[in-house]
C-alpha positions as CSV (number, residue, x, y, z in Angstrom):
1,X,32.4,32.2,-29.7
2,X,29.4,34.5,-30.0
3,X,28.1,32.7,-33.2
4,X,29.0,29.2,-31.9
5,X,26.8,29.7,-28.6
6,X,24.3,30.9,-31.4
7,X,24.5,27.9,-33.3
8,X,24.3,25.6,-29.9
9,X,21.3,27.6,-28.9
10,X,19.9,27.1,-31.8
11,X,20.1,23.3,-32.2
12,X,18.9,23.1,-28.6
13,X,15.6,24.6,-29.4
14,X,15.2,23.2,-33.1
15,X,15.1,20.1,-31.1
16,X,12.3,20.7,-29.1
17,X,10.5,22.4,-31.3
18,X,10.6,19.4,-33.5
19,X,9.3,17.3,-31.2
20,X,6.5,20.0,-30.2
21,X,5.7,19.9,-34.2
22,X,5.9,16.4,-34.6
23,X,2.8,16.1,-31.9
24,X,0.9,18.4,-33.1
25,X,1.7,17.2,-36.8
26,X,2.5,20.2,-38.3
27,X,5.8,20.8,-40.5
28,X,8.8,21.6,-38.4
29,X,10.3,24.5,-40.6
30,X,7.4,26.3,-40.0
31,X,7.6,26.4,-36.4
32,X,11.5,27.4,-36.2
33,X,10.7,30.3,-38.7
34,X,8.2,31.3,-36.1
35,X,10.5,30.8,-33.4
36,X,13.4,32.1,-34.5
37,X,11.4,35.5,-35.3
38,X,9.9,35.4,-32.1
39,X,13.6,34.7,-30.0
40,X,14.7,37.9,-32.0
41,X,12.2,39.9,-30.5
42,X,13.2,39.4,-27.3
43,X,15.0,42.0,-25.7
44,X,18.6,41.8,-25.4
45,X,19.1,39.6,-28.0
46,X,22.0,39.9,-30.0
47,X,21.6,40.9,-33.8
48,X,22.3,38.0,-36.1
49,X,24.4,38.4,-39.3
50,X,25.0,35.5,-41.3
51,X,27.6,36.3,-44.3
52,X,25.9,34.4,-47.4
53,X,29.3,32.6,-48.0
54,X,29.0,30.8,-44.7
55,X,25.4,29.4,-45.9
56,X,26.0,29.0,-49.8
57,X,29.2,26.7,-48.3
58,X,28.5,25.2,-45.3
59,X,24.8,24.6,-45.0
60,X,23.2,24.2,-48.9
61,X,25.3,21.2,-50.3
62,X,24.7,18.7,-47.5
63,X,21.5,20.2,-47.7
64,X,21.0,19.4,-51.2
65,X,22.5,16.2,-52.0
66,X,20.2,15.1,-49.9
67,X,17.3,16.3,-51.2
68,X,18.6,15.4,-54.5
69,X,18.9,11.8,-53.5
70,X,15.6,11.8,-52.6
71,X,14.4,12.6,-56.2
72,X,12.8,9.8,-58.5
73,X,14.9,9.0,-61.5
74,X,12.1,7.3,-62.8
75,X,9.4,9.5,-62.3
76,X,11.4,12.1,-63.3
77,X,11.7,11.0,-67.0
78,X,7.5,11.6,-67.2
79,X,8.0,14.9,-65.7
80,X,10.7,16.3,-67.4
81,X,9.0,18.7,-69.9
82,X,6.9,20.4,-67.8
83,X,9.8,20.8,-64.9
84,X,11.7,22.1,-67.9
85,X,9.4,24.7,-69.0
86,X,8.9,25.7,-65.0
87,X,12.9,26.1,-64.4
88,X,13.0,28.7,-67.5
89,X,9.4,30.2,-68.3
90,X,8.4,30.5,-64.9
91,X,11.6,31.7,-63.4
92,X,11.4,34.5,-65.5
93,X,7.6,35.4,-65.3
94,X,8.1,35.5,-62.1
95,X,11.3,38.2,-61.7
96,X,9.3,39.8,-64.2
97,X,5.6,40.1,-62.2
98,X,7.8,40.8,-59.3
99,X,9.9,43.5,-60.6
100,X,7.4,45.3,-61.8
101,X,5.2,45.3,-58.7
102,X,8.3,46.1,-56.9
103,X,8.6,49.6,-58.8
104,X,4.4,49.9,-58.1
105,X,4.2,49.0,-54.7
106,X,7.8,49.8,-52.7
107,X,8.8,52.4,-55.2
108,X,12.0,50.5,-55.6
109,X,14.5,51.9,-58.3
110,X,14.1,49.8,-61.5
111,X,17.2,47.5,-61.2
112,X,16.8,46.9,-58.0
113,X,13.8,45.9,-58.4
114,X,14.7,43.6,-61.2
115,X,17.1,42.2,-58.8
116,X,14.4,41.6,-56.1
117,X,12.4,39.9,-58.8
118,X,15.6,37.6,-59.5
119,X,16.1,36.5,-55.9
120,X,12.3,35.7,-55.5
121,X,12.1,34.0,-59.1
122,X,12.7,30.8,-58.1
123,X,11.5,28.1,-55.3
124,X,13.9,26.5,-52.5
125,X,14.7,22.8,-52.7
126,X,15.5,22.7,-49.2
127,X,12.0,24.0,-48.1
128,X,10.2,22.7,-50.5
129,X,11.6,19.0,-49.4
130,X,11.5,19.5,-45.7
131,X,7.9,20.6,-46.2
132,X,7.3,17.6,-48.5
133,X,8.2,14.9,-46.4
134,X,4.8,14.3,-44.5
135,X,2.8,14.5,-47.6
136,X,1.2,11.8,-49.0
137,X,1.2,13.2,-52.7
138,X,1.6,11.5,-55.9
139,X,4.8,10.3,-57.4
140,X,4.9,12.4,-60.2
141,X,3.1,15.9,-58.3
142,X,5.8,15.4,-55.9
143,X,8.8,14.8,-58.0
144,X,7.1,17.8,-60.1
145,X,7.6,20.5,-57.4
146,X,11.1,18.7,-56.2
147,X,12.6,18.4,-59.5
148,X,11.7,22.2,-60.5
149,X,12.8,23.4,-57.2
150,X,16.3,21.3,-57.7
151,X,17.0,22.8,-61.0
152,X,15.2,26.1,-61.4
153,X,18.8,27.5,-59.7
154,X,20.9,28.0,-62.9
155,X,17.9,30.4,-64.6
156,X,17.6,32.4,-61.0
157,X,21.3,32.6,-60.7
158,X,21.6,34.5,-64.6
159,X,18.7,36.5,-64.0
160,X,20.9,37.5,-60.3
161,X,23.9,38.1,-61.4
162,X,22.8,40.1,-64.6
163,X,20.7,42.1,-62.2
164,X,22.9,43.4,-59.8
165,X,25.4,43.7,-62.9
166,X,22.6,46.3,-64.4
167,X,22.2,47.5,-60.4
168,X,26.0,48.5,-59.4
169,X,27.0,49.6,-62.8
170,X,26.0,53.2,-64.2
171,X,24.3,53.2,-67.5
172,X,25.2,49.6,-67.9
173,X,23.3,47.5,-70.5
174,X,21.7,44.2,-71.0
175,X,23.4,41.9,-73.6
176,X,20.9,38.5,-74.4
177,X,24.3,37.0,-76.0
178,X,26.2,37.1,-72.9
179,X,22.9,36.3,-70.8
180,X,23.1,33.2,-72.6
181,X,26.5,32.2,-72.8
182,X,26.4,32.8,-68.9
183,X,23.7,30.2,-68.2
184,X,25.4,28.1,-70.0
185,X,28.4,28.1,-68.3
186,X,26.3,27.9,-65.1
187,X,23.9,25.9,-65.7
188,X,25.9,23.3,-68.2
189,X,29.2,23.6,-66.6
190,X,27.5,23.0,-63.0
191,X,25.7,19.5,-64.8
192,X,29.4,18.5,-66.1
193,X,31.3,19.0,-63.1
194,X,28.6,17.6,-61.2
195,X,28.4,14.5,-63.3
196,X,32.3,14.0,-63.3
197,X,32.3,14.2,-59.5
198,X,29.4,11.3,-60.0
199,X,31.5,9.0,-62.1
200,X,34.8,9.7,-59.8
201,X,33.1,9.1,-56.5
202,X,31.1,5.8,-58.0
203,X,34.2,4.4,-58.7
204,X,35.8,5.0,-55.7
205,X,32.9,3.8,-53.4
206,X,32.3,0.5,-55.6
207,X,36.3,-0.3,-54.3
208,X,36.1,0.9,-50.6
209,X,34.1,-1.7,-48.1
210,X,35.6,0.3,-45.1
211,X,32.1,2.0,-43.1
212,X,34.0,5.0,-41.5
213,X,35.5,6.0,-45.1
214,X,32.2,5.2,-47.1
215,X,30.7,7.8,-44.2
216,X,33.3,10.3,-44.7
217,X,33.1,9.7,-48.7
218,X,29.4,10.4,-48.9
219,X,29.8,13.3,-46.6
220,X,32.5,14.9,-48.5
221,X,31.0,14.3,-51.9
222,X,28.3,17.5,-51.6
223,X,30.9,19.4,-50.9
224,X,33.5,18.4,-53.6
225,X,31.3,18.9,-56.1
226,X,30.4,22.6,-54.8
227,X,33.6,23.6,-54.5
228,X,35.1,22.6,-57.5
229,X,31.7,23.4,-59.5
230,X,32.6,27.0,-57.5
231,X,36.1,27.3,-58.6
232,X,35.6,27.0,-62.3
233,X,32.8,29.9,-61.9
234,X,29.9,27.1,-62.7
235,X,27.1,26.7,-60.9
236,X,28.1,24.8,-57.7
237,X,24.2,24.2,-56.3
238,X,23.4,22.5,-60.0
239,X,26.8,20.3,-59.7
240,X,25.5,19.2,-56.3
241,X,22.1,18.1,-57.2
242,X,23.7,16.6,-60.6
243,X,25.7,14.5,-59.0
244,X,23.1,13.6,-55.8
245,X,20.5,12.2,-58.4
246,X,23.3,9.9,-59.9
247,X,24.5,8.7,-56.9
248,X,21.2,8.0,-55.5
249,X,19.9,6.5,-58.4
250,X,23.1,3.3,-57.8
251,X,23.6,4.3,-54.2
252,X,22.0,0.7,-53.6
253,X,24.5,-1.2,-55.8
254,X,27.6,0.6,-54.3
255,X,27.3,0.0,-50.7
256,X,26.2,-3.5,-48.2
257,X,23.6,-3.5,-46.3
258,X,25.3,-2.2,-42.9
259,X,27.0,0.6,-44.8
260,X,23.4,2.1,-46.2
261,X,21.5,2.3,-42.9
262,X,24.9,4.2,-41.1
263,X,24.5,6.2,-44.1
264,X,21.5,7.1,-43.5
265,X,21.7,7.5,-39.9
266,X,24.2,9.9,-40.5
267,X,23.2,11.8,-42.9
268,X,19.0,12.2,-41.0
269,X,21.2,13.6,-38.2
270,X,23.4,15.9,-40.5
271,X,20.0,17.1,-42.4
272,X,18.0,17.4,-39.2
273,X,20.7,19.6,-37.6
274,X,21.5,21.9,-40.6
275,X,17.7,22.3,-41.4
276,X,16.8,23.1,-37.7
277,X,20.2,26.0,-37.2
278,X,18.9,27.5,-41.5
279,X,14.9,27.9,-40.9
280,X,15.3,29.2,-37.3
281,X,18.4,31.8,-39.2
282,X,15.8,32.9,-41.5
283,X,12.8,33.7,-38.8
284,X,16.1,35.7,-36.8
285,X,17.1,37.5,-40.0
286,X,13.8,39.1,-40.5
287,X,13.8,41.5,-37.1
288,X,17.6,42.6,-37.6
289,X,16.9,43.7,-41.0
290,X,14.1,45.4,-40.1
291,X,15.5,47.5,-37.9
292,X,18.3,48.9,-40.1
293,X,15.4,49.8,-42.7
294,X,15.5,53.8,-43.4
295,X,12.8,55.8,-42.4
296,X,9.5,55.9,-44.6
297,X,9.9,52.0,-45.4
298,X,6.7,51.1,-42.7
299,X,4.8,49.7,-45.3
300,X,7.3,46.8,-45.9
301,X,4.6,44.3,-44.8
302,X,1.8,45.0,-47.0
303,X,4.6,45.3,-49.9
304,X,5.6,41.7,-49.0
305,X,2.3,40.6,-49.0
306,X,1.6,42.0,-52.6
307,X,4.8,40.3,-53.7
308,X,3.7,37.3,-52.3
309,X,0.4,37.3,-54.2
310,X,2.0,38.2,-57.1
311,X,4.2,35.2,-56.9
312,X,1.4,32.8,-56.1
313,X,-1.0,34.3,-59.2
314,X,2.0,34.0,-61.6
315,X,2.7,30.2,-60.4
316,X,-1.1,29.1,-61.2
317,X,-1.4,30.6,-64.2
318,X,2.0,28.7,-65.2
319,X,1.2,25.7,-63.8
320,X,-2.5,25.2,-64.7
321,X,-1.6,24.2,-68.6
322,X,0.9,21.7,-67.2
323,X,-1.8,19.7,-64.8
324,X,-2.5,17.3,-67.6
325,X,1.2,16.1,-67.8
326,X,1.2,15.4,-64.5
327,X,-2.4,13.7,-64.3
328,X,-2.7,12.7,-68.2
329,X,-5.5,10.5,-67.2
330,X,-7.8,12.9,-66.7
331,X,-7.4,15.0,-70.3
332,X,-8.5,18.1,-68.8
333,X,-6.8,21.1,-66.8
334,X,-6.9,20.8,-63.2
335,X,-7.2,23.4,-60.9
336,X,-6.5,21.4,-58.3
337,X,-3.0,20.2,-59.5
338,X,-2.2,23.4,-59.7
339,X,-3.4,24.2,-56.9
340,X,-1.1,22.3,-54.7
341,X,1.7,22.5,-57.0
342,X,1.6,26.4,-56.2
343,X,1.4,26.0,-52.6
344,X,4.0,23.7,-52.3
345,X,6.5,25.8,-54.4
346,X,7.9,28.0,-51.6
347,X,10.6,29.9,-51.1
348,X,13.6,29.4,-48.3
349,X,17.0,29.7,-47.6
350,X,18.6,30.3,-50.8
351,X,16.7,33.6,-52.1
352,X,18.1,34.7,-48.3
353,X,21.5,33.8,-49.2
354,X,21.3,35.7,-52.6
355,X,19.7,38.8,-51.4
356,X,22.7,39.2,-48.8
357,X,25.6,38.9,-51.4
358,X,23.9,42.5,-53.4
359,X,27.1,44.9,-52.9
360,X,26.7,47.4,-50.6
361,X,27.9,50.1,-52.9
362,X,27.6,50.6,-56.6
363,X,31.0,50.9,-58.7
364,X,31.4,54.8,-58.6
365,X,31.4,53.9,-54.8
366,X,27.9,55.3,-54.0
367,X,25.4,53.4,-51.4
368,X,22.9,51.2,-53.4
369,X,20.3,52.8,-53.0
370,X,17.0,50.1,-51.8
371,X,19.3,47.5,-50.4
372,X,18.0,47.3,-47.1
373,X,14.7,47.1,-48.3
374,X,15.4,43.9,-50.6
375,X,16.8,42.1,-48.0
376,X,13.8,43.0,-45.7
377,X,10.7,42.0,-48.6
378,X,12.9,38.9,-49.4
379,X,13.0,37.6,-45.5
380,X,9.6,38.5,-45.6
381,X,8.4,36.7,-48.3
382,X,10.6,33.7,-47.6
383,X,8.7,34.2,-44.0
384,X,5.2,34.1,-45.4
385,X,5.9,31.3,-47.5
386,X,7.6,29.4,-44.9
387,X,4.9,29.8,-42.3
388,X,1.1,30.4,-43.7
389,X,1.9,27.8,-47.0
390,X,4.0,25.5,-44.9
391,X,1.2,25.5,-42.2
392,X,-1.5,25.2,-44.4
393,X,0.1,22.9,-47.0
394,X,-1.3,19.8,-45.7
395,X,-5.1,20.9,-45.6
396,X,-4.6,22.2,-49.2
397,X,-3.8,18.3,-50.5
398,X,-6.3,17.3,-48.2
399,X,-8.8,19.4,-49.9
400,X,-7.5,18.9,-53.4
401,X,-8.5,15.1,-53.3
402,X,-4.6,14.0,-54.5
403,X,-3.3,12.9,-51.5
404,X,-2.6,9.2,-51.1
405,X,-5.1,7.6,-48.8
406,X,-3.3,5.3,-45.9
407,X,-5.0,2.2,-46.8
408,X,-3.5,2.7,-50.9
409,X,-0.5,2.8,-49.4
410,X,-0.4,-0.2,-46.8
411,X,-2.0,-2.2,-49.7
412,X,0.8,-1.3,-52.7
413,X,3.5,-1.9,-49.9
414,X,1.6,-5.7,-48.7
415,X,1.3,-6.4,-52.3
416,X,5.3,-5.7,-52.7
417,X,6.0,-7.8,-49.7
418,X,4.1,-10.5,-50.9
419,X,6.1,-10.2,-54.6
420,X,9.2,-10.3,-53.0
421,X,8.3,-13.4,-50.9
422,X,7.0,-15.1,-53.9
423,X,10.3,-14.2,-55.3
424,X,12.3,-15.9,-52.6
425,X,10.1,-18.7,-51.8
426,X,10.4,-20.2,-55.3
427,X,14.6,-19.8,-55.4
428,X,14.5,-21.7,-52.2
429,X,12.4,-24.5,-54.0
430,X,15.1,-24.4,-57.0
431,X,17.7,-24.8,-54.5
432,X,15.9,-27.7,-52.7
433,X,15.1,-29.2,-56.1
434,X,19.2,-29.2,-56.9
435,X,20.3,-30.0,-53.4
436,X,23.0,-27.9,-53.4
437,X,21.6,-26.3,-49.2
438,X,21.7,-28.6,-45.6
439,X,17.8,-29.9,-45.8
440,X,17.6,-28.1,-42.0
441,X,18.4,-24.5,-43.4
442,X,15.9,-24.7,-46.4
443,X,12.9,-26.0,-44.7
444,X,14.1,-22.8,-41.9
445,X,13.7,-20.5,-44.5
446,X,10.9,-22.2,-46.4
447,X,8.8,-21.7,-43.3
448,X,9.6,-18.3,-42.2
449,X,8.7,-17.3,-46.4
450,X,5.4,-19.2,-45.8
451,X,4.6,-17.6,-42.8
452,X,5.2,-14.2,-43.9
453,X,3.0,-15.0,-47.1
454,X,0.4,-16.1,-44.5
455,X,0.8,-13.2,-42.7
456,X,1.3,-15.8,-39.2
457,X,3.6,-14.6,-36.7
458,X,7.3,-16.5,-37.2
459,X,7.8,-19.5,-34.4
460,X,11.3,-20.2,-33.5
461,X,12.2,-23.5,-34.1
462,X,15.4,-23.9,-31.6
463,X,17.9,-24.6,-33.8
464,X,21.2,-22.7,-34.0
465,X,21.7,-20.0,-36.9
466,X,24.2,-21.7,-38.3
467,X,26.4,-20.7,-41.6
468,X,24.6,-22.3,-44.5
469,X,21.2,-20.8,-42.7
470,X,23.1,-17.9,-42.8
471,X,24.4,-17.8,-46.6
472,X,20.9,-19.2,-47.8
473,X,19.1,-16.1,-45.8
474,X,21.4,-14.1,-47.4
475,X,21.0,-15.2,-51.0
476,X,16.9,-14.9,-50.2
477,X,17.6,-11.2,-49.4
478,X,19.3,-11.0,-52.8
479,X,16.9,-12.1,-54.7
480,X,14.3,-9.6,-52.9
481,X,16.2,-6.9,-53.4
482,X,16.3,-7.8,-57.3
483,X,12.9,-7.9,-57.5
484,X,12.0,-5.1,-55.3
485,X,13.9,-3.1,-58.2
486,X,12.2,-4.9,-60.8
487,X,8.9,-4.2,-59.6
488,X,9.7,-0.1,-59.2
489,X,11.8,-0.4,-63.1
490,X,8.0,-1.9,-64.3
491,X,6.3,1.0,-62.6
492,X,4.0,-1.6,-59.9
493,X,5.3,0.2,-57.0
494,X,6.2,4.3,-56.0
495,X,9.6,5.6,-54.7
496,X,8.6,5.6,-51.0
497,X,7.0,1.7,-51.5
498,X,10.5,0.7,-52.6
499,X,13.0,2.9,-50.3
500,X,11.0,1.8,-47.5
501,X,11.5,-2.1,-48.5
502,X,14.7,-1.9,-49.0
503,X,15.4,-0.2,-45.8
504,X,13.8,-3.1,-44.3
505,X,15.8,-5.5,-46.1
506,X,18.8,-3.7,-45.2
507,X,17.6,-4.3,-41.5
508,X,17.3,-7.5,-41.7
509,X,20.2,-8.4,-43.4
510,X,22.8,-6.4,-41.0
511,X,21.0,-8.4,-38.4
512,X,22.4,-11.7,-39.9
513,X,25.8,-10.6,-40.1
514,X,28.2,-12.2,-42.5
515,X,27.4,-15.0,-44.2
């Protein structure tokens, strides 16, 4: 009951507190970091002590599906190589710069170092997408930092898990062999079993019609492919994401128009609440740990903060050579690119999660000696990401010059509309040529297609929606929908430009009802 009037508490506030952010436009996971540091402070407050399992099982797949659905096939294909080379080279670079500073700065024992360099290796997907969200960026900066957050998890989890391997075991040694093999099994195994939960669920959702079970289908599909990714010792957060980008890829061909938008109510309400109760853990997690530091550990902040520097140095140094895949029209390295791509690479829930699954004790039954001192540089990095990137994100793309001015936007979406009505307006004049639709229910359509093209406000005519109006509205929709795809296969339109039309056809199809 204690952690349930926690959890209500928390979604309570994470409401407001979104509301406060979204007026003052300022990224919400910011704010509950801050709050949830400054309701631990308060006295009388009940230490918080979330056990990793309950966030690695409960809160990450949802989570991630969903971020994963968000990612651009498409774009993804240009981006590949250099999200490649971040998910290894970087990931490593950075467990190394950190691991080393660790032993400088906190005078951490060697592996335990190397197993704080592990944990803060690699970026969070779910922070890195929250933060994302109300950023205007390009397709393929955007799909850049998304895609390497998404699949950077495999090379962190190796470097973990041969880290506190090294850390619990006396005179233990590093084998490169079984390093290997154990990514593989992770990382390949995760992509399998995530793929085959991809193929099993399309075909089961391509057959079902119902609304309630597609609901329950697409909620239990994150964590199926966890579990099971889980229980064969794979990778369960790579199986997620696997198997979110395939879905979300055909998510439109699998579902009717009424079934996508309860989808996606459901599932902004899922995100919204798991997002709000996981940021506003992390600001709570920092004062508890804190307090069970051992004495001589007060300089835990400036440590952070040299970690934290570390981590952003290493990240534009990596980055910088790969600007011109991302902006190949340019030819040159871009500082700037880099720039953003560094401060939107943060860290979140996930290096938490790790940090609090190192053993207590090592295996001749000793205390681990710089535990608590992990856990407390990890919170506080993830902190100081969270808060001083998250809040200053937005004037960094600002500055940079990459952000996607308004009118750039309105004008590629107008331009879609206009394709799409182009589209329907001449199979309406096919069908009027063959005769095969009531005259009444063509010229209905014909007119509400001209006026849109016109960009005139639709005047009802007073006739009854009747079923051939119906079927003919619906076959228009069709055909927009095929074309909206076409245009975003040809590269004419972004990701955003075509979810955002389609959630508009979706509207206004549900609004006919059945044909």
């Amino acid at each position: 009951m204690h952690v349930v009037g926690i959890v209500l508490v928390l979604v309570v506030l994470a409401t407001a507190v979104a509301t406060f952010a979204g007026r003052l436009r300022v990224p919400a996971p910011s704010l509950l970091v801050l709050t949830g540091v400054g309701v631990a402070l308060i006295p009388g407050v009940p230490a918080l002590h979330v056990p990793p399992q309950i966030i690695g099982m409960v809160v990450l797949p949802p989570l991630l599906y969903a971020s994963a659905e968000e990612l651009s096939l498409r774009d993804l294909r240009m981006v590949w190589r250099p999200v490649t080379i971040l998910s290894f080279g970087l990931v490593f670079a950075s467990a190394a710069a950190v691991g080393f500073t660790a032993v400088a700065v906190a005078g951490l024992p060697p592996a335990m170092a190397f197993v704080l360099g592990a944990v803060l290796s690699s970026t969070d997907p779910v922070a890195v997408t929250a933060l994302g969200r109300r950023l205007a960026l390009p397709g393929r900066v955007q799909v850049l930092v998304q895609a390497e957050s998404l699949f950077n998890d495999a090379t962190s989890l190796v470097l973990f898990k041969v880290a506190v391997g090294i850390a619990v075991a006396v005179g233990a040694s590093v084998s490169v062999p079984a390093a290997g093999g154990e990514f593989l099994l992770l990382g390949g195994g995760g992509s399998l079993v995530g793929a085959a939960v991809a193929g099993l669920v399309w075909l089961v959702r391509r057959r079902t019609t119902d609304p309630v079970l597609e609901t329950v289908i697409a909620l239990v599909t994150p964590y199926a492919a966890y579990v099971l990714a889980e229980s064969v010792h794979t990778s369960g957060v790579t199986s997620v994401v696997v198997a979110g980008v395939l879905l979300g890829r055909s998510g439109h061909r699998l579902t009717d128009a009424h079934i996508r938008l309860q989808l996606g109510a459901v599932y902004a309400v899922v995100v919204f609440l798991l997002e709000s109760v996981v940021f506003s853990i992390v600001g709570l997690e920092l004062p508890t740990l804190v307090r069970d530091l051992p004495a001589g550990t007060g300089l835990w902040p400036l440590q952070a903060l040299a970690l934290a520097a570390v981590l952003i140095a290493v990240r534009v140094l990596s980055t910088l050579p790969l600007t011109s895949a991302v902006k190949p029209t340019q030819g040159r390295l871009s500082w700037r690119v880099a720039g953003v791509v560094t401060w939107a690479g943060t860290r979140g829930v996930m290096p938490l999660a790790a940090a609090l699954s190192i053993p207590l004790v090592a295996d001749d039954g000793t205390k681990l000696a710089g535990r608590p001192l992990v856990l407390v540089l990890t919170t506080a990095v993830v902190v100081f990401t969270l808060v001083v990137q998250g809040l200053t994100l937005a004037a960094v793309v600002n500055r940079s010059g990459l952000a996607l001015e308004p009118e750039h936007t309105a004008r590629e979406e107008d331009d879609a509309r206009d394709a799409l009505n182009h589209a329907a307006l001449d199979h309406v004049e096919h069908l009027a040529t063959l005769e095969v639709m009531p005259k009444t229910a063509v010229d209905r359509v014909r007119r509400g297609l001209t006026a849109r093209l016109d960009r005139t406000p639709e005047t009802p005519d007073g006739t009854t929606a009747d079923a051939a109006y119906r079927q003919l509205r619906h076959e228009v929709i069709a055909v927009q929908s095929t074309e909206l795809h076409r245009l975003y296969d040809e590269h004419r339109i972004s990701d955003t430009t075509r979810r955002r039309l389609q959630h508009d056809l979706d509207r206004e199809e549900a609004a006919l009802g059945t044909p």
